[in-house]
N, C-alpha and C positions, 0 to 999 in steps of 0.2 A: 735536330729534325728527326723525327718518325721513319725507320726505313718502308718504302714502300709496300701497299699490303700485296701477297703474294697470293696467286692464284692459279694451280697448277691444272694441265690441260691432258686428260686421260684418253687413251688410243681408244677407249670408245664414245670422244666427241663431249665427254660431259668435263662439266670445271669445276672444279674444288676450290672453295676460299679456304685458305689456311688461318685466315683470323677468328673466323666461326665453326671448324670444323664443318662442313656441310656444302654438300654441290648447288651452283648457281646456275641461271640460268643469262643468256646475251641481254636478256633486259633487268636482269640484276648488275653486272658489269656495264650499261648504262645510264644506270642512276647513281650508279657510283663516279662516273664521268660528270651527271649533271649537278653531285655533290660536291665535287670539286678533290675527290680523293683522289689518292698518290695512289698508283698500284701496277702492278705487274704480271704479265701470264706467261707462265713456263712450260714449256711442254714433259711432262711429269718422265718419260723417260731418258730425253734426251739432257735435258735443262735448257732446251734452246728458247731462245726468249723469241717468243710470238706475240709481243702484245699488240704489236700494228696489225698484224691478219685480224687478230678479234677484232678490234677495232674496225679495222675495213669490209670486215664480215657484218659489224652492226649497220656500217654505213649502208651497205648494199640491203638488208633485212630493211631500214626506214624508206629507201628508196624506191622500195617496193611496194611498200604500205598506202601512201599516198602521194601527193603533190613533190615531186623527184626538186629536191634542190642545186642536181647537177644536170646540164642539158647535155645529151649528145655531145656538140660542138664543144662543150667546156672543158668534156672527156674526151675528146680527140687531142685538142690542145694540150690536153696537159700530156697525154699519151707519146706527141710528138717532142716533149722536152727530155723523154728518157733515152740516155744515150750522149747527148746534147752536151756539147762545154757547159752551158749553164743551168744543167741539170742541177746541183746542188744550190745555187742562186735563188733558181724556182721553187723548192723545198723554203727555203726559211725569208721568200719574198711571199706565198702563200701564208704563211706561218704568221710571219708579222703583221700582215695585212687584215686575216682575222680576228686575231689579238687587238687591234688600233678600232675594228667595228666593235667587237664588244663592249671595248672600253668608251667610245662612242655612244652607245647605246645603253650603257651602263649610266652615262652621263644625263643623257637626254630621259631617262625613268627617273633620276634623285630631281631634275629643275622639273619633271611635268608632278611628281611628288610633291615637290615643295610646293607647288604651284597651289594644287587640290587641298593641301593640308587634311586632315584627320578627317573632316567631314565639309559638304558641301555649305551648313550652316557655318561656320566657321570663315569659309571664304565669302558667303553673303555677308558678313558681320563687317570682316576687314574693309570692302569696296564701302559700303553704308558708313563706316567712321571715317574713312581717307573723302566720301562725298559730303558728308558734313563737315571737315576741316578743310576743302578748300570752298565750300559755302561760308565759311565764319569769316576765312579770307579774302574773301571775296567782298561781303561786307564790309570789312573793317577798311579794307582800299579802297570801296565806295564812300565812306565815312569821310576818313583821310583827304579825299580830293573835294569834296563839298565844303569843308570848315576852312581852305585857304579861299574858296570862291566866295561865301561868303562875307570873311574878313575885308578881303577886295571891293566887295559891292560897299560894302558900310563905310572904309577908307575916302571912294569914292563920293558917295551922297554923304559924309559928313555926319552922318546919323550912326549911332550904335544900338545894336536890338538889347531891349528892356526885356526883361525876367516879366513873365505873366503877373499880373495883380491879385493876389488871394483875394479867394473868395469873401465876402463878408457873410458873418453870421446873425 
């Protein structure tokens, strides 16, 4: 495995990627989260590892931005678990929690995927040949249940149906 890309944090507030040579910026360090990259932020003089302040500095920048996906009350509550016997509890019962929705939601995009297939033409095709095979079906067990009623009727009247009489020429 890859060590983490390192990204070190200069006393005047800007960050350097050390994999590209060249300072980034908090929503370059967030596309690198929506990437799924492994990485780290060190604070360039100390070596102290700050990667949760970035992080929790991005959080607060979207929070800001628009529609807040923490309410007051959810930051109170979590506010009141620091200190707490089950402070650490709460750390990786959040943690999991997230993790179990995306995977959730991961799940629910590949079945409404498969669902859509490639193109909307595609899935008009599928339903149009699964409605003409249980039409053919349909038939054929209509078929089926007439030729023992038949049988039956002729049984009973003693009579058997004759083949048409060709034409004459």
């Amino acid at each position: 495995m890859d060590a983490p890309r390192l990204l070190k944090k200069y006393p005047n507030r800007r960050l350097y990627d050390t994999r590209i040579s060249s300072y980034i910026t908090l929503g370059d360090v967030r596309q690198l989260v929506l990437d799924g990259e492994s990485f780290e932020v060190r604070e360039a003089r100390t070596d102290q590892d700050i990667t949760r302040l970035v992080l929790l500095q991005i959080i607060i920048e979207r929070e800001e931005e628009g529609q807040p996906m923490l309410s007051a009350t959810a930051l109170q509550l979590m506010i009141r678990f620091y200190g707490d016997p089950l402070h650490g509890f709460m750390g990786r019962y959040i943690e999991r929690s997230l993790q179990l929705f995306l995977e959730q939601q991961h799940a629910l995009r590949k079945q409404l995927g498969g669902l859509i297939g490639a193109s909307p033409f595609a899935l008009l095709n599928q339903i149009a040949e699964r409605n003409l095979d249980l039409w053919k079906n349909l038939q054929q067990g209509m078929g089926k249940a007439a030729r023992p009623a038949a049988k039956r009727s002729a049984k009973r009247t003693g009579k058997t149906a004759k083949p048409a009489p060709k034409p004459k020429r």
